[in-house]
C-alpha positions, 0 to 999 in steps of 0.5 A: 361420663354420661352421654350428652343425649340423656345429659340434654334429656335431664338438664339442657344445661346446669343452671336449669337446676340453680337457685339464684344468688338472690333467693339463697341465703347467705352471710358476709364474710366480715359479719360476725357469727352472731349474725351469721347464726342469725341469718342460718336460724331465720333461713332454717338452713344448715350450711350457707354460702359466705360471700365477699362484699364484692360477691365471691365466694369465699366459703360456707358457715353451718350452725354446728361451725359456729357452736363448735367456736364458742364452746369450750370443754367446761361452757359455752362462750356467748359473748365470742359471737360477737368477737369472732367473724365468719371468715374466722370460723367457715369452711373456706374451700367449699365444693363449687362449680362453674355454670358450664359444668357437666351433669356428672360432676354435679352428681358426684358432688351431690353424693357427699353435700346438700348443695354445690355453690355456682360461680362464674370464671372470676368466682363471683356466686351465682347460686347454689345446685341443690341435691332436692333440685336435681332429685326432682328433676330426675322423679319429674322424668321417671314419671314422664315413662307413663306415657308409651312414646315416652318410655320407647324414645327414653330406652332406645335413648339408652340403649345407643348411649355409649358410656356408662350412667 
């Protein structure tokens, strides 16, 4: 657990580091995987949120999920981008948090994922927490140090936390 002092000092709360469903690439879950190939190379991301029609989440489709479902040990089967959907090939159980959550849990999912999808209490998506986002964050306060006030208010910050960072 981090202390909510130093939690507060970083972020005052989660959605201070979420990029908003509007600005996040994603794909339906019925569209077929030609477009979600579609919608992945014109984002230049490697893993997308896969939405219902209704918002929700339901999972995330990467380039190599989508290679590895029209391959086959002798060729690779094109013309299965247009027979299979999205739904048929993503992963349907990704990392997601609420928009309430601790500090620590996003940090401990961001240590095996470029991204942790944000939904509300009916799983409706609200965003994504990017590991690029929080590690900003983080440099934009070690550079804060360079001022004495600073550096002093942040060790004894530390030094009073109770549990381990």
């Amino acid at each position: 657990m981090i202390h909510p002092k130093i939690e507060a000092l970083v972020a005052s709360k989660m959605l201070d580091f979420m990029i908003p469903a509007d600005n996040v690439a994603n794909v339906i879950d019925q569209h077929t995987l030609s477009t979600g190939l579609l919608i992945l190379t014109q984002s230049n991301y490697t893993m997308i949120p896969v939405l219902s029609a209704e918002s929700k989440l339901m999972g995330v489709i990467s380039m190599s999920m989508i290679i590895k479902a029209v391959m086959t040990v002798d060729a690779i089967e094109m013309e299965r981008l247009d027979e299979l959907k999205v739904r048929d090939v993503m992963l349907s159980q990704p990392v997601r948090v609420q928009s309430n959550c601790h500090l620590a849990d996003v940090l401990n999912y961001l240590i095996d994922q470029n991204f942790v999808c944000v939904v509300d209490g009916d799983n409706r998506f609200l965003g994504i927490i990017t590991r690029k986002n929080v590690m900003q964050r983080l440099t934009h306060l070690l550079h804060l140090t360079s001022n004495p006030g600073e550096v002093a208010r942040l060790i004894k910050l530390f030094e009073t936390a109770e549990a381990v960072v």
